[in-house]
C-alpha positions as CSV (number, residue, x, y, z in Angstrom):
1,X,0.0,0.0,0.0
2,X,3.1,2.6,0.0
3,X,2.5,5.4,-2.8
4,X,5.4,5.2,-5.3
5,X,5.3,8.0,-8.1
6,X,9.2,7.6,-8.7
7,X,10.0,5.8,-11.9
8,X,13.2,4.3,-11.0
9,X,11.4,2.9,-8.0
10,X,8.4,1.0,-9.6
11,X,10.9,-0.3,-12.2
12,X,13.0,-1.5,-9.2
13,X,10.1,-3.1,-7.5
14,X,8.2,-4.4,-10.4
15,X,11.3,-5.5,-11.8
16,X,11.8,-7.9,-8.2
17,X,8.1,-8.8,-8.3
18,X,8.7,-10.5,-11.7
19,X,11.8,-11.7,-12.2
20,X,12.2,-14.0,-8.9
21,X,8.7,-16.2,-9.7
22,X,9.7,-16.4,-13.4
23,X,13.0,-17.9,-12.9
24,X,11.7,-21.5,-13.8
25,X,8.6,-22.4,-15.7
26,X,5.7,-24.6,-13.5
27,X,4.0,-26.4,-16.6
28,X,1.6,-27.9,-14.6
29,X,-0.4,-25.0,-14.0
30,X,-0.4,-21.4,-16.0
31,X,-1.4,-19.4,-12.7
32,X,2.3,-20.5,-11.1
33,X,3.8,-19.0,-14.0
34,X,1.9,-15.6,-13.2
35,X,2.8,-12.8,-11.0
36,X,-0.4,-10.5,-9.9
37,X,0.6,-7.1,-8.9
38,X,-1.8,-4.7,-7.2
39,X,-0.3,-1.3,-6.9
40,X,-3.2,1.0,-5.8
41,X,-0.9,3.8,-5.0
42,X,1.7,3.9,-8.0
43,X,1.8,6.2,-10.6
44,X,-0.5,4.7,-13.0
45,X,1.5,6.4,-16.2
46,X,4.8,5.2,-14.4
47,X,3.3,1.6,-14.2
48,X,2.1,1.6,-17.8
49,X,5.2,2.7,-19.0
50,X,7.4,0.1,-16.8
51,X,4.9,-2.6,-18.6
52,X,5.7,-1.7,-21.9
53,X,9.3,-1.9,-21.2
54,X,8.6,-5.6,-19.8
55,X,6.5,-6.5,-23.0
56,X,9.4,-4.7,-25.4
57,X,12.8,-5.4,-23.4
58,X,15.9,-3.6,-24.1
59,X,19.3,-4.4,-24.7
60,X,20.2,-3.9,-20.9
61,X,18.3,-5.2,-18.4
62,X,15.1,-6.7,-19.6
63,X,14.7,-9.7,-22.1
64,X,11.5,-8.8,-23.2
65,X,8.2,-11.5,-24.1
66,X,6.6,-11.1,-20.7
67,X,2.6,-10.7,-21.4
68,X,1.0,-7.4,-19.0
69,X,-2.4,-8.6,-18.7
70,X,-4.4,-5.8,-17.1
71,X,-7.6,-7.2,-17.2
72,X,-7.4,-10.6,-16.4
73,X,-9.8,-13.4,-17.7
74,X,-8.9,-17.0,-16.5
75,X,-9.4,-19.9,-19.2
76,X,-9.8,-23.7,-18.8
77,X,-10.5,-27.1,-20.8
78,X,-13.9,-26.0,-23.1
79,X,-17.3,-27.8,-20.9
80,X,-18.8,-28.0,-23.6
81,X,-15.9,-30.0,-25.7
82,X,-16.7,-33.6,-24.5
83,X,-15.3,-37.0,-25.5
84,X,-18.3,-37.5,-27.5
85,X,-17.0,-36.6,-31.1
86,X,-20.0,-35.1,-31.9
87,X,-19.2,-31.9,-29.2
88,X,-22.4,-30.3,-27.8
89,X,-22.3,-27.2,-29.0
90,X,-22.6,-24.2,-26.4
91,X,-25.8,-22.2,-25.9
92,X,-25.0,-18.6,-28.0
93,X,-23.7,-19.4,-31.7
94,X,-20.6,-17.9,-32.9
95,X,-20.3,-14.6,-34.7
96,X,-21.9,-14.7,-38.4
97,X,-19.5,-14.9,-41.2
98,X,-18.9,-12.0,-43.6
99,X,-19.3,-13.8,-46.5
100,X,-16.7,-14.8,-48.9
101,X,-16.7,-18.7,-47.5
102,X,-16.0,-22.0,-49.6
103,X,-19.1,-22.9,-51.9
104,X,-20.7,-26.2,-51.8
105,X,-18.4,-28.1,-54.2
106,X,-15.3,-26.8,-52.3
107,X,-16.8,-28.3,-48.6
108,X,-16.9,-31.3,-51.0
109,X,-13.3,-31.2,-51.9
110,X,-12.4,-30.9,-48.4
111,X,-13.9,-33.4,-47.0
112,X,-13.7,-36.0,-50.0
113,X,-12.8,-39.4,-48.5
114,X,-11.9,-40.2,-45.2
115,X,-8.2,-39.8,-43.6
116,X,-6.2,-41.9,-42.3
117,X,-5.7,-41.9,-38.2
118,X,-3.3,-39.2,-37.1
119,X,-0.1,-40.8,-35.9
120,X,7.9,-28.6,-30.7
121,X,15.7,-21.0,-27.2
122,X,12.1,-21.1,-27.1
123,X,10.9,-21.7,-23.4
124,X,7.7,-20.1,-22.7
125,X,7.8,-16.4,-21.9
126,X,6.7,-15.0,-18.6
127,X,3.5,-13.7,-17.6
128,X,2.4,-11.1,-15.6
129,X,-0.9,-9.5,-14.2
130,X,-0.7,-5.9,-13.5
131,X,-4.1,-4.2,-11.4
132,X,-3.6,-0.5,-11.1
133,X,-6.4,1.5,-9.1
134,X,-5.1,5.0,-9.8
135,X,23.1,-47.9,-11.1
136,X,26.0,-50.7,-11.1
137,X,24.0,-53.1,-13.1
138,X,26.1,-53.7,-16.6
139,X,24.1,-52.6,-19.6
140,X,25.5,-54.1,-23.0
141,X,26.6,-51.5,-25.9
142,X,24.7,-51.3,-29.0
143,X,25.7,-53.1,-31.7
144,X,24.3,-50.7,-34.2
145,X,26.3,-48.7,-36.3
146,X,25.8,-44.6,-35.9
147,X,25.4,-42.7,-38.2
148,X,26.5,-39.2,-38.8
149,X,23.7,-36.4,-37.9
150,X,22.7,-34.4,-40.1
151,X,24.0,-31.0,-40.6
152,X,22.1,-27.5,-39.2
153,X,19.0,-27.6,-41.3
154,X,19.6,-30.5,-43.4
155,X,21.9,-28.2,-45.7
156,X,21.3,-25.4,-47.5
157,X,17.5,-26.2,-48.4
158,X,17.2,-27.4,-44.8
159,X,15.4,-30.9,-46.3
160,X,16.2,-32.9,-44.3
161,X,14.6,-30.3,-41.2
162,X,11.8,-33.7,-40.7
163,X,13.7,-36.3,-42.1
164,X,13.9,-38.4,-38.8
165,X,12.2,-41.9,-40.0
166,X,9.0,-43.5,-40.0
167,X,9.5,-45.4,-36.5
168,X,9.1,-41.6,-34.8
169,X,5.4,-42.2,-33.7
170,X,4.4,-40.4,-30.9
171,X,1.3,-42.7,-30.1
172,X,-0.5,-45.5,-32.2
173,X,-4.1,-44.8,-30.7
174,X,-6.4,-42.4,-32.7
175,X,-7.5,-39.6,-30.2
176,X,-11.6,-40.0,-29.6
177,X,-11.8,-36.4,-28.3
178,X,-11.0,-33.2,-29.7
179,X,-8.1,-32.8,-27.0
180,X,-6.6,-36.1,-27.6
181,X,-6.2,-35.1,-31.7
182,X,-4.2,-31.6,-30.3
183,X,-1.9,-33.4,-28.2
184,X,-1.4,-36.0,-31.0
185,X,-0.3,-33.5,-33.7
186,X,3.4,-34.4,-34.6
187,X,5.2,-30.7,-33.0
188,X,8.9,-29.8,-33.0
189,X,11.5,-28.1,-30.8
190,X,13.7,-25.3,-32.3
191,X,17.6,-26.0,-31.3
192,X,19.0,-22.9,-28.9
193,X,21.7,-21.0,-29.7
194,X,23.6,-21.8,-26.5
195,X,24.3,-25.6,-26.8
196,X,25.3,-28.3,-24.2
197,X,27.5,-30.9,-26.3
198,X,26.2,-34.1,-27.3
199,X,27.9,-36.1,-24.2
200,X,26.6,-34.2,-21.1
201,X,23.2,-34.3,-22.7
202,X,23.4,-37.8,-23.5
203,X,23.4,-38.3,-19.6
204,X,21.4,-35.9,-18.6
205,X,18.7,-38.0,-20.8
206,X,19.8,-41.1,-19.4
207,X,19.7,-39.8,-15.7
208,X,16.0,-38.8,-17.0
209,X,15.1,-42.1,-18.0
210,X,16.6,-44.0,-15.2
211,X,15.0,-42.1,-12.7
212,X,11.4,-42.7,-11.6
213,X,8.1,-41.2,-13.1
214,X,5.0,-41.8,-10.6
215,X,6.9,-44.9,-9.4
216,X,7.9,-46.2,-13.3
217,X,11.3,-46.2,-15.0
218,X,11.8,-45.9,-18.7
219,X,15.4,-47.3,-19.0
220,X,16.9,-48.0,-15.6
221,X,20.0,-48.6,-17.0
222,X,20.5,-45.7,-18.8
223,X,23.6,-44.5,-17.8
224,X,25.6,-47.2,-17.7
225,X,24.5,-48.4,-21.3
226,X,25.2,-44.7,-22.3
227,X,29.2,-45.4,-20.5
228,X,29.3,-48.7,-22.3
229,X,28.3,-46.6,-25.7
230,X,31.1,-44.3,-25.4
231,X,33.5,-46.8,-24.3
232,X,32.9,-49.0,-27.0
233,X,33.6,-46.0,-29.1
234,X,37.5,-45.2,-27.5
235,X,38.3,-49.0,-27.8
236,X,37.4,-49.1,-31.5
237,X,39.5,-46.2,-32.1
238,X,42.5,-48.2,-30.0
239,X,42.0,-50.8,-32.7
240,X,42.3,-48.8,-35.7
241,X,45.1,-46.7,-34.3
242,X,46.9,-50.0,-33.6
243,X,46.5,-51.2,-37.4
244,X,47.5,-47.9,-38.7
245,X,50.8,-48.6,-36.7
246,X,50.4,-45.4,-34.7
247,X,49.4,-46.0,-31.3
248,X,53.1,-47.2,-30.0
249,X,54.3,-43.6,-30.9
250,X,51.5,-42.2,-29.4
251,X,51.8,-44.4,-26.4
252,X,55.6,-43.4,-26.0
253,X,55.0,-39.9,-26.4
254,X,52.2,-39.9,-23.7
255,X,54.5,-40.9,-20.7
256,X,57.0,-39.0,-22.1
257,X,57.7,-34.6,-22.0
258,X,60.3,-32.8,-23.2
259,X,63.1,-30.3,-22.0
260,X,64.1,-27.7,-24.6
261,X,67.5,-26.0,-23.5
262,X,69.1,-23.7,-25.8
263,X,72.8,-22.3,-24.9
264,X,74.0,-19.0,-26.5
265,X,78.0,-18.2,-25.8
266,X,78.3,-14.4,-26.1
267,X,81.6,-12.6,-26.5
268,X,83.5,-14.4,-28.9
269,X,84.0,-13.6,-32.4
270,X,81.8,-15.6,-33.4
271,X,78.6,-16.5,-31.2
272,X,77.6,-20.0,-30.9
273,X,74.2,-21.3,-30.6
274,X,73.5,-24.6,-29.3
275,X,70.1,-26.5,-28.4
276,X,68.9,-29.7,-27.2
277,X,66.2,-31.9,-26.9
278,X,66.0,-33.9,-23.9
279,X,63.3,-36.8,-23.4
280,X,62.3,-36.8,-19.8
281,X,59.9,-40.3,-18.5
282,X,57.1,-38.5,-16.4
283,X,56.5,-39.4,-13.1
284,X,53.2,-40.2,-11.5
285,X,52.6,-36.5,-10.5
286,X,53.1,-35.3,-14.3
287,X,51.1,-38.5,-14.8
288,X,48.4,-37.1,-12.7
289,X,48.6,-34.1,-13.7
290,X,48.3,-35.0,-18.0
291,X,45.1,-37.3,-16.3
292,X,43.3,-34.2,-15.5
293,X,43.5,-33.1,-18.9
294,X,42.1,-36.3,-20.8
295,X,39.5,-35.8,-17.9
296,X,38.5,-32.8,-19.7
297,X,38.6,-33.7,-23.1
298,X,37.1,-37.4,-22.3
299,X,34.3,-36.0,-19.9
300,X,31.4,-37.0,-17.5
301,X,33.5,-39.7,-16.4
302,X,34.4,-41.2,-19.2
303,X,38.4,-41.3,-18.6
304,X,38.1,-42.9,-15.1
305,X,35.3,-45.0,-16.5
306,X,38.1,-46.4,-19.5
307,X,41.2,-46.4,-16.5
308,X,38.9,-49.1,-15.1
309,X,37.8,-50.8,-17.6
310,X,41.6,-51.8,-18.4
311,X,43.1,-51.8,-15.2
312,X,42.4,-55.2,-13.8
313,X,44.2,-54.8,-10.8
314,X,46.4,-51.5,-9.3
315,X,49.1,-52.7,-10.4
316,X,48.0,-51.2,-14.1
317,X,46.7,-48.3,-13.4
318,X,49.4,-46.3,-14.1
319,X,49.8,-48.2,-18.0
320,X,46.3,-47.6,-18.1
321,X,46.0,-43.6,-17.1
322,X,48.9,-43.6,-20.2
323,X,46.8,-45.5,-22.1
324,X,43.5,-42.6,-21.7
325,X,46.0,-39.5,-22.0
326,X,47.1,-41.0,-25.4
327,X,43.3,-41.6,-26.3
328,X,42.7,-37.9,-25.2
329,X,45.1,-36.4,-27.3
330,X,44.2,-38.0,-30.3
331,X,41.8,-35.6,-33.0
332,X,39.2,-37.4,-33.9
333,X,38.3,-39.3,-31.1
334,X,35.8,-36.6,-29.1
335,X,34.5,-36.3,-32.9
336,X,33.6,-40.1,-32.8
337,X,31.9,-39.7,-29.5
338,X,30.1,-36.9,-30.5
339,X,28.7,-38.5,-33.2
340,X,28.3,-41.8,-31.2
341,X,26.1,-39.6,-28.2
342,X,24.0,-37.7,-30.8
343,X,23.0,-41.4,-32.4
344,X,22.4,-43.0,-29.7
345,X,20.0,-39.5,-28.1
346,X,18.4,-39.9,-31.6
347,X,17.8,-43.7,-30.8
348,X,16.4,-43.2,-27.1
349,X,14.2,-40.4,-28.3
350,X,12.7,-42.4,-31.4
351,X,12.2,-45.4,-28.6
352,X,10.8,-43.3,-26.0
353,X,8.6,-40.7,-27.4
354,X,5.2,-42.6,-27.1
355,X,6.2,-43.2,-23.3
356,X,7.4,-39.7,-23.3
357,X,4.1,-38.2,-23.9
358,X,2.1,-39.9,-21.2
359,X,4.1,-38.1,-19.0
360,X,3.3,-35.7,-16.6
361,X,4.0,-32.0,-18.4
362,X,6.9,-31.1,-16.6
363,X,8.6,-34.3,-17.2
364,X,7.9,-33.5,-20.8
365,X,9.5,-30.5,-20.6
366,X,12.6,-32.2,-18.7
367,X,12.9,-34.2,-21.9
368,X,11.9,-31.1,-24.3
369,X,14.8,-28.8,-22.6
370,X,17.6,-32.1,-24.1
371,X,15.9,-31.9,-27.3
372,X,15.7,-27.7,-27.6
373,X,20.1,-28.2,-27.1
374,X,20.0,-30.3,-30.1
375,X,21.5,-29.0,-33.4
376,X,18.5,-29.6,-35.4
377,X,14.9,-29.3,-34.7
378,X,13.9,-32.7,-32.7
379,X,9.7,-34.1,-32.6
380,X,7.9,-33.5,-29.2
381,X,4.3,-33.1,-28.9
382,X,1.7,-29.8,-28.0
383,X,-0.2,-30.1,-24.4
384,X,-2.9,-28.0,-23.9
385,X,-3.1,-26.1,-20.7
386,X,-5.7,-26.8,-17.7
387,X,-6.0,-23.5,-16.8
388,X,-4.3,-20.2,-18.8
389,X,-5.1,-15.9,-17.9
390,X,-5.7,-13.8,-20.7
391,X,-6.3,-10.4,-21.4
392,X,-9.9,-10.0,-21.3
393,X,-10.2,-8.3,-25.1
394,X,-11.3,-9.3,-28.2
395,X,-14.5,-10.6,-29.7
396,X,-15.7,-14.2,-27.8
397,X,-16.1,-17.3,-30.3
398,X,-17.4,-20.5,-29.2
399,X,-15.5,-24.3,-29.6
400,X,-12.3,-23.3,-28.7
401,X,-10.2,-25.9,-26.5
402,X,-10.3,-23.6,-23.6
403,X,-12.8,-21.2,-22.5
404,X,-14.6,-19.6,-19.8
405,X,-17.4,-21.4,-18.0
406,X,-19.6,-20.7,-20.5
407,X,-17.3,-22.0,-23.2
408,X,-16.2,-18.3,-24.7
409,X,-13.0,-17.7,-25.9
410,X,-11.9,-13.9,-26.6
411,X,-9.5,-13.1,-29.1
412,X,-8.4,-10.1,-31.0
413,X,-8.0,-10.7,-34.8
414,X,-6.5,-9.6,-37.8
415,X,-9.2,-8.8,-41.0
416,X,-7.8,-11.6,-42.5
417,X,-8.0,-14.2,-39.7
418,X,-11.4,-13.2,-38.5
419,X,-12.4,-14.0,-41.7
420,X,-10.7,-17.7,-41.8
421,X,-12.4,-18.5,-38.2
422,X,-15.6,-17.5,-38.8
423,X,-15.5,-19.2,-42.0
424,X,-14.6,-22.7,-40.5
425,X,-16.7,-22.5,-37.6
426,X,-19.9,-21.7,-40.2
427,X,-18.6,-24.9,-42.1
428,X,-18.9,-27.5,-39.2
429,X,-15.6,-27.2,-37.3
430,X,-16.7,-29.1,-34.0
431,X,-13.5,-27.1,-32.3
432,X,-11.1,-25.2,-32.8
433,X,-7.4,-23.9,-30.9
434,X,-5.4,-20.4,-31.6
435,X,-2.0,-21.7,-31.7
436,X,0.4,-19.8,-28.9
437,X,3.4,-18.1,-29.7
438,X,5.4,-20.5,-28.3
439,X,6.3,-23.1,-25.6
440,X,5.0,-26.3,-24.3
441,X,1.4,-25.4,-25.5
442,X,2.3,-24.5,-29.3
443,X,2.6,-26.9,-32.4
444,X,5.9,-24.9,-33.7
445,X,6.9,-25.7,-37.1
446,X,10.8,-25.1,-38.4
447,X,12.2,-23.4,-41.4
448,X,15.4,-22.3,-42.3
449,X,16.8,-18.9,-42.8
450,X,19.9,-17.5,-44.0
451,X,20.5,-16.6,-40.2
452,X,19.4,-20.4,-39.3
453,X,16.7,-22.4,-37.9
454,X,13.5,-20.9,-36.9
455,X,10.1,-22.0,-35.9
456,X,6.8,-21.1,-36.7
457,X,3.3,-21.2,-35.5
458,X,0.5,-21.9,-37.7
459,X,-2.6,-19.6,-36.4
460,X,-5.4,-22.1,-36.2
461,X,-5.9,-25.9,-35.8
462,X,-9.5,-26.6,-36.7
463,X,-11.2,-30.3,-36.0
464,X,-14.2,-31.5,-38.3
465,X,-15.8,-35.0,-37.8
466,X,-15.1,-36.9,-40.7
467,X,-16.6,-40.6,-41.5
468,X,-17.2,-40.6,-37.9
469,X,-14.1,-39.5,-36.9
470,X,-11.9,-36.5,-35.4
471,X,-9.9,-35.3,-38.0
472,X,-7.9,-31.8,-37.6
473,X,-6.5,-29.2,-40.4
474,X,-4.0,-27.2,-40.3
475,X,-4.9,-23.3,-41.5
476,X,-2.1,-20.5,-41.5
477,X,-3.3,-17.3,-42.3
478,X,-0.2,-15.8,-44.1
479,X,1.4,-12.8,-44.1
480,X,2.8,-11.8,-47.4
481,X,4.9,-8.5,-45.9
482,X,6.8,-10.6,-43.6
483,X,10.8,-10.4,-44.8
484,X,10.4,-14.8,-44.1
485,X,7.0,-15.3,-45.7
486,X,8.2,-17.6,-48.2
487,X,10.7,-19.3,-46.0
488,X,7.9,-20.0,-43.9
489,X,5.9,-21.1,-46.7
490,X,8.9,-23.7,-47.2
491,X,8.7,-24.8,-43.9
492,X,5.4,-25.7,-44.2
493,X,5.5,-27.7,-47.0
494,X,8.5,-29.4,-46.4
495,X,6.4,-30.3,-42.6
496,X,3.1,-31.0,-44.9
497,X,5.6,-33.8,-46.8
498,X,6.2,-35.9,-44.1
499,X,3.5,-35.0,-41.6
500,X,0.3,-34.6,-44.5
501,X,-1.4,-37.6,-43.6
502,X,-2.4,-36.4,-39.9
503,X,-4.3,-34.0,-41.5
504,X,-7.8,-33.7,-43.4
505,X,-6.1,-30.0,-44.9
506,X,-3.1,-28.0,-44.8
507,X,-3.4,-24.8,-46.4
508,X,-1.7,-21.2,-45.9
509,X,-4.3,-18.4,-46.8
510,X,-3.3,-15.0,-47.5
511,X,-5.1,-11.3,-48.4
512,X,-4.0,-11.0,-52.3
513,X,-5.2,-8.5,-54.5
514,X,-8.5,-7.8,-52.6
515,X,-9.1,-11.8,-52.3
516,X,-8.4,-14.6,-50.6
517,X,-6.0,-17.2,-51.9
518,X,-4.9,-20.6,-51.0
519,X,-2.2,-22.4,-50.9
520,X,-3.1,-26.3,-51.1
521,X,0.3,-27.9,-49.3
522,X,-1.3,-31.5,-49.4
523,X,-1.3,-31.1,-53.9
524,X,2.2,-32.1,-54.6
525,X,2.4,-29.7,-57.2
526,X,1.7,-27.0,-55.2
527,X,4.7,-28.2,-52.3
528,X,7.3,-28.3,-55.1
529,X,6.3,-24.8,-56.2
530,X,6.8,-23.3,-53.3
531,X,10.1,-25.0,-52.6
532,X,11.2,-24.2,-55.7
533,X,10.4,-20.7,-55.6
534,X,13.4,-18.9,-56.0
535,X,11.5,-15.2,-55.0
536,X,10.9,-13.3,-51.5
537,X,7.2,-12.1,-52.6
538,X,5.4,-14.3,-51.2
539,X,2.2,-12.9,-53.0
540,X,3.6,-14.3,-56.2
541,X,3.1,-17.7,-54.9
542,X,-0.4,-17.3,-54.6
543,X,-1.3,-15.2,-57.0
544,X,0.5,-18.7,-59.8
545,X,-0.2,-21.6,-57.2
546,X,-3.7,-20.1,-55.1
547,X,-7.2,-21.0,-55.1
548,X,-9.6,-19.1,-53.9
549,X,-10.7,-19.6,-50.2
């Protein structure tokens, strides 16, 4: 209650009020994630002005994304969106379209023939709400053989952005409620720009799945069959070095340093220079000490892990430490175990992703944070929150996936996008979610940019009942002034390749010359149009490729 009318004061004491409880997301519930600030006796221009700054951030202090909601409106799972998959459909009807919607013959197109079943540094930005009044088991290696992964984006084009197999099925059960198809709908991370390397988070996902989940373990082994990985790994590369003649040099040279003297005799006519290389045998201090380095290049344990592993007794533990510095200063072998790690991550993911998703949502996100550190974009799946605060603005629709109590969702639109809403919602969408910005709760899509990989969020997933089934489609509202329009155009197609089947429609929409045009990512001809595009209008596309919505 203390009147504050000082800027630099309510920027000090807002900033404290928000940064402590954002430090760490709570996934399990939205309102943990908020921070409610009643200031009845601050400046109310001072307070507006220090919530800008928190929405904007500057290149000092503040990082920017967190959401001011002033006028707070609190949003849970839809009552009216049952498991029946024939929703009930809440008492007031949604706002009337304004015309321009799909004619008979194009409802036809869309829902022509049934589909098959269907099959994520981004971390959620802050929120707040601002009131003014004024194991020792042995595990056996893999046998497999890893292979190399691919490079940022998949090279230049970035195809190879979803090229992760057909065995990367999040869950083999069709969803019988419109909440069960969101959380199905195949989602990707986007990599961070500060990276962990591949060996300490290989552990850090074996520690994950080796530890317990409401009493279950995924792989209680996991970090001893990750150890056994990498070890496999350094003894291979023994072998070859051995057959390429060149590990009894480097054997010799690791228990060995050098003492570089040089003599220079002044004051003679002529001045003499002499130097010599002397070969000195280390002793177990300089043994010790060389065994702190291979510790660092050889890490999470990995060079006391091989000093055991050929050291049956003490009596070889000195040959062996010799052994692991020689390993250590060898140049490709961290590149080996690199590659090794990222395989075997790759493998444990692809394994684990169904069991993954019946997780709670901050386990999820325990596994999400390892697959965020990747180099490449990795799959993960959307989760819808139980309970979200929104600014109260915006014009209510019915059907979305969360609501109020009486099953209104408010949301301020673009011309464009109002127009794509109210046209599926007068065409029989049963329900309907506006895709977040980012985090846990948004299917993010990646594309690739001259500056690297990116993700993006489609506006809308609508669900229709199809042949008795939930089906969802996946509609972007496009915007053709964006400087990445058509790189985001790309990265949904590319996504629409390998992903098209979990969809009834995929289609990008855009404002063009006073209509509205579609892009069709499911036609073939259309996907190779836009990747071969070699523009940055976007509008071209549609105006040779679109059909009108």
């Amino acid at each position: 209650m203390r009147v504050a009318k000082d800027a630099d004061l309510i920027t000090q004491i807002m900033g404290r009020m928000v940064r402590t409880p954002l430090a760490r997301r709570i996934l399990t519930d939205e309102t943990l994630n908020s921070v409610h600030c009643i200031l009845p006796k601050f400046d109310a221009a001072a307070v507006d002005a220090i919530a800008a700054r928190f929405e904007e951030g500057d290149a000092d202090n503040l990082t920017g994304g967190t959401r001011i909601i002033k006028d707070p409106i609190t949003y849970k799972h839809n009552p009216f969106l049952t498991a029946n998959p024939a929703p009930a459909t809440p008492p007031s009807p949604a706002p009337a379209t304004d015309g321009g919607g799909p004619s008979d013959a194009d409802l036809e197109a869309w829902y022509g023939g049934d589909p098959e079943p269907a099959a994520d540094d981004t971390a959620a930005s802050g929120q707040m709400s601002t009131s003014v009044s004024s194991g020792t088991a042995v595990a056996p290696a893999s046998t497999d053989t890893p292979a190399p992964s691919p490079a940022l984006g998949g090279g230049a084009d970035g195809a190879d952005l979803f090229n992760q197999g057909e065995t990367q099925t999040l869950t083999t059960d069709a969803p019988q409620d419109v909440f069960g198809v969101i959380r199905s709908l195949p989602s990707y991370t986007i990599p961070r720009r500060t990276l962990r390397g591949p060996v300490a988070r290989l552990y850090a996902l074996a520690t994950l799945l080796a530890g317990e989940h409401d009493g279950h373990q995924l792989l209680p082994y996991a970090p001893t069959q990750a150890t056994n990985e990498l070890l496999s790994v350094i003894s291979t590369r023994k072998e070859n070095l051995q057959a390429a003649g060149e590990w009894d040099k480097m054997l010799e040279q690791a228990g060995q340093t050098h003492l570089f003297e040089r003599n220079v005799a002044f004051g003679t006519k002529t001045e003499k220079v002499n130097e010599t290389d002397t070969k000195i045998a280390l002793d177990t201090r300089g043994i010790k000490m060389l065994m702190d380095r291979a510790r660092s290049t050889l890490p999470q344990g990995l060079a006391n892990a091989y000093v055991n592993k050929v050291a049956p007794n003490d009596d070889d533990v000195i040959d062996a430490m010799l052994e692991t510095i020689a390993l250590a200063s060898d140049a490709e072998i961290v590149k080996e175990i690199n590659v090794r790690a990222n395989h075997l991550i790759e493998q444990w993911f692809l394994k684990f992703d169904s069991a993954i998703t019946r997780l709670s949502p901050m386990d999820q996100e325990r596994f999400d944070r390892i697959k965020r550190e990747s180099d490449r974009p990795l799959r993960t799946s959307v989760t819808i929150p139980d309970q979200r605060d929104e600014q109260a603005e915006g014009d209510p629709y019915d059907k979305h996936l969360i609501s109020d109590e009486n099953g209104k969702f408010r949301v301020s639109l673009q011309k464009w996008e109002k127009h794509i809403l109210e046209t599926e919602l007068a065409h029989g969408a049963v329900a309907w979610y506006r895709n977040p910005n980012s985090g846990r709760h948004a299917l993010q899509i990646p594309y690739t940019t001259s500056s690297g990989i990116k993700g993006m969020v489609p506006d809308f997933v609508f669900i229709h009942e199809v042949g008795g089934s939930l089906v969802p489609s996946l509609i972007d509202p496009h915007g053709t002034h964006l400087a990445d329009a058509v790189d985001k155009l790309k990265g949904l197609a590319k996504y629409t390749a390998q992903h098209g089947d979990t969809y009834q429609r995929v289609q990008s929409i855009a404002l063009v010359d006073g209509k509205y045009l579609m892009l069709n990512h499911k036609n073939p001809e259309v996907r190779d149009s836009i990747l071969a595009f070699p523009g940055t209008a976007s509008a071209e596309l549609f105006r040779q490729h679109g059909t009108e919505y």
